[in-house]
C-alpha positions as a Markdown table, in Angstrom:
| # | Residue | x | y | z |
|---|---|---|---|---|
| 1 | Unk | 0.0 | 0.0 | 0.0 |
| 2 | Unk | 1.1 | 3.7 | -1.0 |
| 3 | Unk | 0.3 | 6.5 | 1.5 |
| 4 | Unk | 0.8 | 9.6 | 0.6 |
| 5 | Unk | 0.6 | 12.3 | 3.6 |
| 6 | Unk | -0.4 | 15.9 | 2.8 |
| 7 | Unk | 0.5 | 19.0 | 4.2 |
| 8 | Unk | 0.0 | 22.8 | 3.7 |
| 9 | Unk | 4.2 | 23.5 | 4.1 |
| 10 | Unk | 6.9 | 22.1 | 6.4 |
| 11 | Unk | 6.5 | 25.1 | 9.2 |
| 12 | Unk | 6.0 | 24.2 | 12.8 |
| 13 | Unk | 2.5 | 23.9 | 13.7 |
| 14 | Unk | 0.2 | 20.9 | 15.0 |
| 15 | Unk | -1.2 | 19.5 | 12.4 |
| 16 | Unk | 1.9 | 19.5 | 10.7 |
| 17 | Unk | 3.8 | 18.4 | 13.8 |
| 18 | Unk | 1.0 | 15.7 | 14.1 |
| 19 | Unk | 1.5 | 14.3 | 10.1 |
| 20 | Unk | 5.5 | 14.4 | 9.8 |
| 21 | Unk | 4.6 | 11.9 | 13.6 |
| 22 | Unk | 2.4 | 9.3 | 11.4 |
| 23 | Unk | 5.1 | 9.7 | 8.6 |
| 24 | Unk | 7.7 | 8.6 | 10.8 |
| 25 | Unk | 5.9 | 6.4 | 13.0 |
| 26 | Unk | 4.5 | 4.7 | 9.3 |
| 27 | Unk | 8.2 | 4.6 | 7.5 |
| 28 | Unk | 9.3 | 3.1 | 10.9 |
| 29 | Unk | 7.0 | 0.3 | 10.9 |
| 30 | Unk | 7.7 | -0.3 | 7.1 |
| 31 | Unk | 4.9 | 1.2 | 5.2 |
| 32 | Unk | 5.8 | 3.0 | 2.0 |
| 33 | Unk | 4.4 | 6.4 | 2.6 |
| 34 | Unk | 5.5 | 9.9 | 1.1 |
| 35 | Unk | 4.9 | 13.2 | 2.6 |
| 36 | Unk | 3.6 | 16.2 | 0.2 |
| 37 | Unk | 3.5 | 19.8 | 0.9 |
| 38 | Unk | 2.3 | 22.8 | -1.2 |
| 39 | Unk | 4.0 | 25.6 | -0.4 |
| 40 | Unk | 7.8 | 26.3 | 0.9 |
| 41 | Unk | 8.9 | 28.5 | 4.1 |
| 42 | Unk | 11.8 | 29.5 | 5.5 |
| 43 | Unk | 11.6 | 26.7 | 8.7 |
| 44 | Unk | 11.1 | 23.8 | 8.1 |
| 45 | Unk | 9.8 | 20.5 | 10.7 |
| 46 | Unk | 12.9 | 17.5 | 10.8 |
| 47 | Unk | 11.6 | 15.6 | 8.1 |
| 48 | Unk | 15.1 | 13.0 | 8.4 |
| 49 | Unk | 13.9 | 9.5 | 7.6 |
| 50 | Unk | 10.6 | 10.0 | 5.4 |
| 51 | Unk | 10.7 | 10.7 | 1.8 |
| 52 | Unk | 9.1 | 14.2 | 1.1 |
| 53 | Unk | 8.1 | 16.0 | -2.0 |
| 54 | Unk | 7.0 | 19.1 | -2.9 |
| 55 | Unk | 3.9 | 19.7 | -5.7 |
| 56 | Unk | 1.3 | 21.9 | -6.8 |
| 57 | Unk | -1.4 | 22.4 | -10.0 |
| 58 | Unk | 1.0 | 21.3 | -12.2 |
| 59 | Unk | 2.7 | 18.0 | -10.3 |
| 60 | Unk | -1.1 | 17.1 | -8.7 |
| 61 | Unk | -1.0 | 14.3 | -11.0 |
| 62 | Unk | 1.0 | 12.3 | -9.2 |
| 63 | Unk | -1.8 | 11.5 | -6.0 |
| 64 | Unk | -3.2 | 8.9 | -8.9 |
| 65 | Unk | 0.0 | 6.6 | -7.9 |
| 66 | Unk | -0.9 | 6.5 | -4.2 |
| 67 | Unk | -3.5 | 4.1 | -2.9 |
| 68 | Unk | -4.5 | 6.7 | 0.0 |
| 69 | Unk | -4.3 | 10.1 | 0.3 |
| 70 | Unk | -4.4 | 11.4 | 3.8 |
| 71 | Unk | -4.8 | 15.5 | 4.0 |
| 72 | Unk | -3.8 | 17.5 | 6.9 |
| 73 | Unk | -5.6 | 21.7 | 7.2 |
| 74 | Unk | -8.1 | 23.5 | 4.5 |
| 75 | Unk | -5.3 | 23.5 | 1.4 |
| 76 | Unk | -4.9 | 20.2 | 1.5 |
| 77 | Unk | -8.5 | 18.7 | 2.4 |
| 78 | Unk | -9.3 | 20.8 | -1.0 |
| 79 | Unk | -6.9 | 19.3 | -3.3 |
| 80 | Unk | -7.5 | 15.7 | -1.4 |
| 81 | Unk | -11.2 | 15.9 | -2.4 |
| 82 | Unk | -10.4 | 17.0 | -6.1 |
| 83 | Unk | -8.3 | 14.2 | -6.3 |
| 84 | Unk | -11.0 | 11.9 | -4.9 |
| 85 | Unk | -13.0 | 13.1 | -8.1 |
| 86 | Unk | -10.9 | 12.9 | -10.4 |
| 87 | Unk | -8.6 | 10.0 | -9.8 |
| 88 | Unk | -10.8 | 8.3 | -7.2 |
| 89 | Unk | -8.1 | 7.4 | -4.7 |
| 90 | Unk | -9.1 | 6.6 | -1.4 |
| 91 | Unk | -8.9 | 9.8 | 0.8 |
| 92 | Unk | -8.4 | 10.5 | 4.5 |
| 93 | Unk | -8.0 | 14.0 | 6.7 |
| 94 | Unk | -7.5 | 14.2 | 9.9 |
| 95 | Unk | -10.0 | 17.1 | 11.4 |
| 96 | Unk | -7.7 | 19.2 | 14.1 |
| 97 | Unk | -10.3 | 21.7 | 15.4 |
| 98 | Unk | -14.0 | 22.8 | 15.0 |
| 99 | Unk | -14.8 | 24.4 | 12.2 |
| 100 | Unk | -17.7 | 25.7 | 13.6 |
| 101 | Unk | -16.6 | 27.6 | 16.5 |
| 102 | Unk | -12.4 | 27.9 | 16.0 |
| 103 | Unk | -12.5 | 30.3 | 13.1 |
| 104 | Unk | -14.8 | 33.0 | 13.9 |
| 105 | Unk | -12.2 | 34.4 | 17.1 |
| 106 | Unk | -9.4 | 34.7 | 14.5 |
| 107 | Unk | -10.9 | 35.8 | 10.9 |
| 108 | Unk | -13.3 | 38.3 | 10.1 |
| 109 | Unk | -17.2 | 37.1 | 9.8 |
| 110 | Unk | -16.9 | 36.9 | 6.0 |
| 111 | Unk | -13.8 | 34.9 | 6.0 |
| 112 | Unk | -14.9 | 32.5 | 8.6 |
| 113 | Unk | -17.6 | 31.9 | 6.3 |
| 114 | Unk | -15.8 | 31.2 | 3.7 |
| 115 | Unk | -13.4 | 29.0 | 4.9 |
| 116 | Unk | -15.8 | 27.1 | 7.1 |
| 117 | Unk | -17.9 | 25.9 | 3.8 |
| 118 | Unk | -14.6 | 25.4 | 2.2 |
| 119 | Unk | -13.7 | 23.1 | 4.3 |
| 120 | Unk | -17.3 | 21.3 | 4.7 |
| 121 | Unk | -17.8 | 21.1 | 0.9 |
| 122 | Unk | -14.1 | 19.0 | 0.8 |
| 123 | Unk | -15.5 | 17.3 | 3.5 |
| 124 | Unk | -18.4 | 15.9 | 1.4 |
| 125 | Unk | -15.8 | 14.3 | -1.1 |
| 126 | Unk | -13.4 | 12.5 | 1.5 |
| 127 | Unk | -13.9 | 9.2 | 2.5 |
| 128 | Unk | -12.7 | 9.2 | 6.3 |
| 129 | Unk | -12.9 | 12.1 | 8.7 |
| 130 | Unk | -10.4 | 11.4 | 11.6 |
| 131 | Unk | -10.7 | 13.9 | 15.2 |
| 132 | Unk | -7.7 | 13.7 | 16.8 |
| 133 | Unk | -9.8 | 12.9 | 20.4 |
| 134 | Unk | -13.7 | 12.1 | 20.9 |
| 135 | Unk | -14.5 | 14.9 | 22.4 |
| 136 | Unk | -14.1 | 17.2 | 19.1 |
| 137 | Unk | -15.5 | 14.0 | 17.5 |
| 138 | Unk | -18.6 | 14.8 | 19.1 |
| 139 | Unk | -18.9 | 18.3 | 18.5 |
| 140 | Unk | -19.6 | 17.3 | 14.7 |
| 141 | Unk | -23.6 | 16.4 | 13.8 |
| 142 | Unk | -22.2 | 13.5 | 11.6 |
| 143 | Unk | -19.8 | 11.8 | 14.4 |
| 144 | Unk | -22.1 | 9.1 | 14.6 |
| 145 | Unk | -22.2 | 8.1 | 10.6 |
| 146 | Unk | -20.2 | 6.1 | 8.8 |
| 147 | Unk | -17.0 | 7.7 | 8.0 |
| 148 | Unk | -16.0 | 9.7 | 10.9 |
| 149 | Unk | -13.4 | 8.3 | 13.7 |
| 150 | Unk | -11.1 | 9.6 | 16.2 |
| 151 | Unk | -7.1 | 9.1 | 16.7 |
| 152 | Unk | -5.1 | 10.4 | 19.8 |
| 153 | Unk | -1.9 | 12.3 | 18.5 |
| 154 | Unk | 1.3 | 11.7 | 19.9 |
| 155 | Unk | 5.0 | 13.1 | 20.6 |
| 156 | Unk | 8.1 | 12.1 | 19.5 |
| 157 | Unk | 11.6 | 13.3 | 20.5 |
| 158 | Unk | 13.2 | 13.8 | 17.2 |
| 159 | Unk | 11.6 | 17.5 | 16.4 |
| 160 | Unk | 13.7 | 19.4 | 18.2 |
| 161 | Unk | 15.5 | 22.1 | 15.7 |
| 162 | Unk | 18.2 | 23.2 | 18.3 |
| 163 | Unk | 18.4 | 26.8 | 20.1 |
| 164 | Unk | 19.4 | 29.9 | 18.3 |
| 165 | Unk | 20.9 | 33.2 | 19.9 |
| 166 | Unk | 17.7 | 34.1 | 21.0 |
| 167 | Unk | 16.8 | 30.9 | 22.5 |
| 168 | Unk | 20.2 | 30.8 | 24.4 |
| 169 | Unk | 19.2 | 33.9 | 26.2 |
| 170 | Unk | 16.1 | 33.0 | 27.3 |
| 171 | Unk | 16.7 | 29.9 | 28.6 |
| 172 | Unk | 19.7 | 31.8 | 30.7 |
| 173 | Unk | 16.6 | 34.0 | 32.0 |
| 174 | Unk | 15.0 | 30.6 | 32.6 |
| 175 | Unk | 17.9 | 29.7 | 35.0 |
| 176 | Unk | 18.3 | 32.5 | 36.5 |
| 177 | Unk | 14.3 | 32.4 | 37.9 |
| 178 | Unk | 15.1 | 29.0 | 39.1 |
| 179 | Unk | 18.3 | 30.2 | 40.5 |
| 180 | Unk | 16.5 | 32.3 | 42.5 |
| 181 | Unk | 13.7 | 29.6 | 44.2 |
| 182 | Unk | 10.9 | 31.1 | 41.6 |
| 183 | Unk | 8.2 | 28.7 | 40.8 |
| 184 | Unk | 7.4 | 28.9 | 36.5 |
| 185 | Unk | 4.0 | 28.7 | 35.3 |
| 186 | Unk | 5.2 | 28.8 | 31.3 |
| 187 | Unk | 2.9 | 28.2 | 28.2 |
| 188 | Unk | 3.7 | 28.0 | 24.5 |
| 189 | Unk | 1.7 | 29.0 | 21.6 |
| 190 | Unk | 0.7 | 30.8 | 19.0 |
| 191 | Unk | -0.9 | 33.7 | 20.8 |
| 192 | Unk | -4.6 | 33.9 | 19.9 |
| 193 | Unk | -8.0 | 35.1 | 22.2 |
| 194 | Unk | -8.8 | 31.2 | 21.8 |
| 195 | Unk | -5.5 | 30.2 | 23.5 |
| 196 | Unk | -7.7 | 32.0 | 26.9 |
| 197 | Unk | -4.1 | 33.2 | 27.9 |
| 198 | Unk | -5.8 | 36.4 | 29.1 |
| 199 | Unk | -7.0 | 34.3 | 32.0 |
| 200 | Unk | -3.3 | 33.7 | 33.0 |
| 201 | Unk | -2.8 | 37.1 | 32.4 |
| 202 | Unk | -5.1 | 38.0 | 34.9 |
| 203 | Unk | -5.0 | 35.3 | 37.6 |
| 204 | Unk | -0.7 | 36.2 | 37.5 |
| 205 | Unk | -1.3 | 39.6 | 39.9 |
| 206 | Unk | -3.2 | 37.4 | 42.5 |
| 207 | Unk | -0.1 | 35.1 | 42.5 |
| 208 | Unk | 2.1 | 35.0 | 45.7 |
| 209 | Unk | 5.7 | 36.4 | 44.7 |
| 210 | Unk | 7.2 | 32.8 | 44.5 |
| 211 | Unk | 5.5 | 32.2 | 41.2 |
| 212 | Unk | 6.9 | 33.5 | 37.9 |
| 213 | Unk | 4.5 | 33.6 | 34.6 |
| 214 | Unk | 6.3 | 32.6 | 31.2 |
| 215 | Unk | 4.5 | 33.0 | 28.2 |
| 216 | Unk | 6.4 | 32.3 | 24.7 |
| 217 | Unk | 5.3 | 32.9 | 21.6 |
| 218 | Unk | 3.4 | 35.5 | 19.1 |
| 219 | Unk | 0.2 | 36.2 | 17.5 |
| 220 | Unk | -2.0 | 38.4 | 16.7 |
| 221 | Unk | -3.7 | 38.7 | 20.5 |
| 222 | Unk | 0.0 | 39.2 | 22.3 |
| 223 | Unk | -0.2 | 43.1 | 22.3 |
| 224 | Unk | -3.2 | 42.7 | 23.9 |
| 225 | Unk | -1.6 | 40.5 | 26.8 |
| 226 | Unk | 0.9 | 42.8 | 27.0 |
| 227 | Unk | -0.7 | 45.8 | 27.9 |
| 228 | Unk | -2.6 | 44.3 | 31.1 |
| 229 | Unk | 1.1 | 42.5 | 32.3 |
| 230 | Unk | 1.7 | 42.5 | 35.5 |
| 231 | Unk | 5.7 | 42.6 | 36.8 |
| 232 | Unk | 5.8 | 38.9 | 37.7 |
| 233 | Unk | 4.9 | 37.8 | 33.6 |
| 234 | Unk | 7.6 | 37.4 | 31.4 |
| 235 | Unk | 7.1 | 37.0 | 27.0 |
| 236 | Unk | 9.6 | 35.7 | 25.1 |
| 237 | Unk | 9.1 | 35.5 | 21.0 |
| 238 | Unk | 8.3 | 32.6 | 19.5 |
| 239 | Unk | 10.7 | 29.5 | 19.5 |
| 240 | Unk | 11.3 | 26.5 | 17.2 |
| 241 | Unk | 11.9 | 24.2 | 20.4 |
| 242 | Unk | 9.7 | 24.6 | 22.7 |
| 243 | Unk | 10.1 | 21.6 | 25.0 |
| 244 | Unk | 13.9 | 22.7 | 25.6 |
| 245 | Unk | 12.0 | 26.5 | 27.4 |
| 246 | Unk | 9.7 | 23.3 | 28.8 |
| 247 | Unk | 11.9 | 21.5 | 30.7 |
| 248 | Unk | 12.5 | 24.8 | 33.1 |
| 249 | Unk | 8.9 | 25.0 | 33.6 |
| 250 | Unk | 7.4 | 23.7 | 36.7 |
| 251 | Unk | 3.7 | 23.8 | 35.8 |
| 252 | Unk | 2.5 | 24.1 | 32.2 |
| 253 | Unk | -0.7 | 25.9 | 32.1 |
| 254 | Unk | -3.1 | 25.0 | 28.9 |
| 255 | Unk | -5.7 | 27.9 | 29.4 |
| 256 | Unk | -7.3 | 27.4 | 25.7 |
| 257 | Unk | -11.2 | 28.6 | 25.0 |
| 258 | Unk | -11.5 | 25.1 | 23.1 |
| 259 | Unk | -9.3 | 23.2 | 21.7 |
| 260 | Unk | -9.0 | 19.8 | 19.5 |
| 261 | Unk | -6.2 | 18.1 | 21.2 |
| 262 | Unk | -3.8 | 19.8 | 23.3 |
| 263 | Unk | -0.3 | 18.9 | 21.8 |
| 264 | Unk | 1.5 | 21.3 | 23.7 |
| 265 | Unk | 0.6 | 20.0 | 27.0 |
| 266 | Unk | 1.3 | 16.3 | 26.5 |
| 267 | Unk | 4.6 | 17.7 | 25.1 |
| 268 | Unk | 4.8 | 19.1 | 28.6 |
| 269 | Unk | 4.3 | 16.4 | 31.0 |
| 270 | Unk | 6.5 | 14.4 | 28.6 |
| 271 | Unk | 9.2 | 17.0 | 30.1 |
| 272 | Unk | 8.3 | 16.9 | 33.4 |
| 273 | Unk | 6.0 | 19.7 | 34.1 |
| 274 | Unk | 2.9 | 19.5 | 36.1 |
| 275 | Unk | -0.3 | 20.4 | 34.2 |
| 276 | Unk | -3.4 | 23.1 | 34.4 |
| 277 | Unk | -5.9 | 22.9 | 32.2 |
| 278 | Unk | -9.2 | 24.6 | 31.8 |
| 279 | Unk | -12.2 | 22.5 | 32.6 |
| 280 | Unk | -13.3 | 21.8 | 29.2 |
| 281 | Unk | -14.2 | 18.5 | 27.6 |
| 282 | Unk | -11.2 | 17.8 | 25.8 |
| 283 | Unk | -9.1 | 17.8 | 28.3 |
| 284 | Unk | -10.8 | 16.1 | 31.0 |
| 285 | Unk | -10.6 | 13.1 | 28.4 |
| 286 | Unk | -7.1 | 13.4 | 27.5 |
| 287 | Unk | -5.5 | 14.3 | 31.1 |
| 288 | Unk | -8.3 | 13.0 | 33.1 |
| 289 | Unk | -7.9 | 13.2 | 37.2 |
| 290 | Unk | -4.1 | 13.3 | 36.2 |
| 291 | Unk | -4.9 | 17.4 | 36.3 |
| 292 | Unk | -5.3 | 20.4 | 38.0 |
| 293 | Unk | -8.7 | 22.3 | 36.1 |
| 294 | Unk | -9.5 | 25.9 | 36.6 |
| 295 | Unk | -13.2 | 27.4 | 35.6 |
| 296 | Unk | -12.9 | 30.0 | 32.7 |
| 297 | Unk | -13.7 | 33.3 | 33.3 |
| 298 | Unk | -13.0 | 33.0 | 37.5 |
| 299 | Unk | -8.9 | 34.1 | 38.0 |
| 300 | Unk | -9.7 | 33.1 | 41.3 |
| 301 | Unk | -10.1 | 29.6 | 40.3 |
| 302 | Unk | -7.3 | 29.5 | 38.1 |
| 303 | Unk | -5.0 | 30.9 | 41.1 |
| 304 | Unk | -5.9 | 27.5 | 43.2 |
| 305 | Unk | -5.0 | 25.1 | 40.2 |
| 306 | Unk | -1.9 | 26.6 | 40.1 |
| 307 | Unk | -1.5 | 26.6 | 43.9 |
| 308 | Unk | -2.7 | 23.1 | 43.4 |
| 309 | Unk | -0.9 | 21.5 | 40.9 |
| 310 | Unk | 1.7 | 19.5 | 42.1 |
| 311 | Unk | -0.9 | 17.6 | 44.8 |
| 312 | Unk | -3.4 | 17.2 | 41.7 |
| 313 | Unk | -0.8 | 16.0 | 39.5 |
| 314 | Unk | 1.7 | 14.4 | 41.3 |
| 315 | Unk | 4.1 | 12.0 | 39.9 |
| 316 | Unk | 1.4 | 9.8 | 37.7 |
| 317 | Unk | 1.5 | 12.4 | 35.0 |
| 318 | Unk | 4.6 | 11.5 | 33.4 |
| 319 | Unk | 3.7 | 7.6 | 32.9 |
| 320 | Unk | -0.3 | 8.3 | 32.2 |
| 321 | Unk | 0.7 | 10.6 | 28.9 |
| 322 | Unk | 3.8 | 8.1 | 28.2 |
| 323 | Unk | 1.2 | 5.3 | 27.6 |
| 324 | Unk | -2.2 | 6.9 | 26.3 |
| 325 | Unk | -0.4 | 9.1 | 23.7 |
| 326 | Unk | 2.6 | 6.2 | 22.4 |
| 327 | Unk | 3.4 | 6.9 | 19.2 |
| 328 | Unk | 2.4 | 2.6 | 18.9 |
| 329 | Unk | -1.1 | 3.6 | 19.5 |
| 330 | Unk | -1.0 | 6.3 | 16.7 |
| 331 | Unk | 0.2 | 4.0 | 14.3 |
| 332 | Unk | -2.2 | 1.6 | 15.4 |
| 333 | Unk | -4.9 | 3.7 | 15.5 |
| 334 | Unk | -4.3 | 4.7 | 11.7 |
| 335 | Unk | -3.5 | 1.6 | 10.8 |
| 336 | Unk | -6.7 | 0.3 | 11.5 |
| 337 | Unk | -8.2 | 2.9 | 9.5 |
| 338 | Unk | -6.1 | 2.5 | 6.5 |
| 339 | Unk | -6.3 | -1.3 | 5.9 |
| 340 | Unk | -10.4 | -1.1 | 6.7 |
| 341 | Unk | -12.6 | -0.9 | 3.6 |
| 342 | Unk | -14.5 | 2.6 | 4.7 |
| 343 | Unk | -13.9 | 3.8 | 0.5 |
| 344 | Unk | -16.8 | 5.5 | -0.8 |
| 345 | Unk | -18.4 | 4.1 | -3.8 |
């Protein structure tokens, strides 16, 4: 069997993260699976191991020598459900957030729109919808039909692109707060209003002076953090290795509005961290009792959980998100999907 796996670029983000993981994880078991993209940027995700190839309008006719197509974000979905008409190849995405609700904090009405029915008319052509947990599985009106499913994602230690000068002197900041007895709350992402990191933002002036807020990473919504910081909250830009500003963090803090997985914060406990998480659906499956939650929209809740975290947490953390979120379970997770006979006729 021929997979092909395909992707908007090679950048850093989730879903790519979360195909160039099946790639590896499918190349490692002995499957014959290439990995597309579209489009080129200046970083790029280790891609050492896993055959990769670049292709657009003009190249598209090579999807008809794969038997499955498995699509990763909008670009992709589309050209996997043109292919599905016009080659008929078997075709696969993996879903990594809610269409219906993720889009409209980041995008203006119009282009939420736009890309929401996008994205649900490529849906009507692809055979296999994949969530990457149940609990966005079930925030789709067709989870129970034929054709939808859900995969956990998992981490592997390979990604890592090494620290650059800027990276060097953070980390030395890093070690200096720990140095000096501090207690970090970090958290890593591309800063958005969904991300809830104004709730961290707010809960951090509460805080008793031992703790010290990190926040790395940029977005549109940072300015906005910025200008109600308090002197205890520290930003750093965006990194390419975040799990090496992880492993000086002593509590990882996942405050998102909604989100499909939660890559970041497995990546975390992976390092060490103990975990806070607000108390939506997605991650009370994922992380379970193996969590401090905090209640959105109450800092003074969120000030406990952190207060809280290492008795909630405790040690189980670490071997809880080593087993539920192996990269074996991935592959055998997809596996099951690929050699099942879910085509559409």
């Amino acid at each position: 069997m021929k997979i092909a796996i395909l992707v908007n670029s090679l950048e850093i983000k989730g879903p790519v993260i979360v195909a160039v993981n099946l790639a590896k994880q499918l190349y490692e078991a002995g499957e014959d699976v290439t990995l597309l993209y579209l489009n080129d940027k200046v970083e790029r995700i280790d891609t050492y191991g896993i055959k990769i190839k670049k292709i657009n309008l003009v190249s598209f006719y090579i999807l008809r020598e794969f038997d499955i197509i498995h699509s990763h974000s909008l670009a992709p979905d589309l050209l996997n459900a043109f292919q599905r008409v016009i080659f008929k190849n078997r075709s696969i995405t993996t879903v990594h957030n809610n269409i219906y609700t993720d889009l409209y904090p980041e995008y203006t009405k119009l282009k939420s729109i736009i890309l929401k029915s996008l994205w649900q008319i490529s849906w009507w052509f692809i055979d296999e919808k994949i969530c990457i947990s149940k609990s966005l599985l079930n925030q789709y009106d067709n989870a129970k039909k034929k054709g939808w499913d859900y995969v956990y994602n998992s981490i592997r230690d390979d990604n890592n692109l090494g620290l650059n000068d800027f990276d060097l002197n953070a980390i030395n900041v890093l070690k200096k707060i720990k140095r000096e007895g501090k207690i970090i709350v970090g958290s890593c992402a591309v800063i958005t209003e969904r991300k809830g990191l104004q709730h961290l933002v707010s809960a951090a002036r509460f805080l008793p002076d031992k703790y010290r807020i990190v926040i790395v990473g940029d977005g549109p919504y940072k300015v906005n953090l910025m200008k109600h910081s308090a002197e205890n909250i520290i930003f750093f830009e965006r990194t390419l290795s975040a799990k090496l500003y992880m492993r000086y963090f002593d509590i990882y803090a996942m405050t998102s509005l909604s989100e499909g997985f939660g890559l970041a914060a497995v990546e975390a406990a992976l390092e060490g961290c103990h975990l806070i998480c607000s108390n939506i659906d997605t991650f009370k499956e994922l992380f379970g009792e193996n969590c401090s939650y905090f209640e959105l929209e109450k800092p003074s809740s969120l000030v406990d959980a952190i207060e809280n975290a290492e008795l909630k947490t405790g040690n189980k953390l670490l071997s809880y998100v080593r087993e539920k979120f192996s990269g074996e379970n991935m592959l055998k997770g997809y596996l099951r999907i690929y050699y099942s006979n879910d085509k559409k006729k």
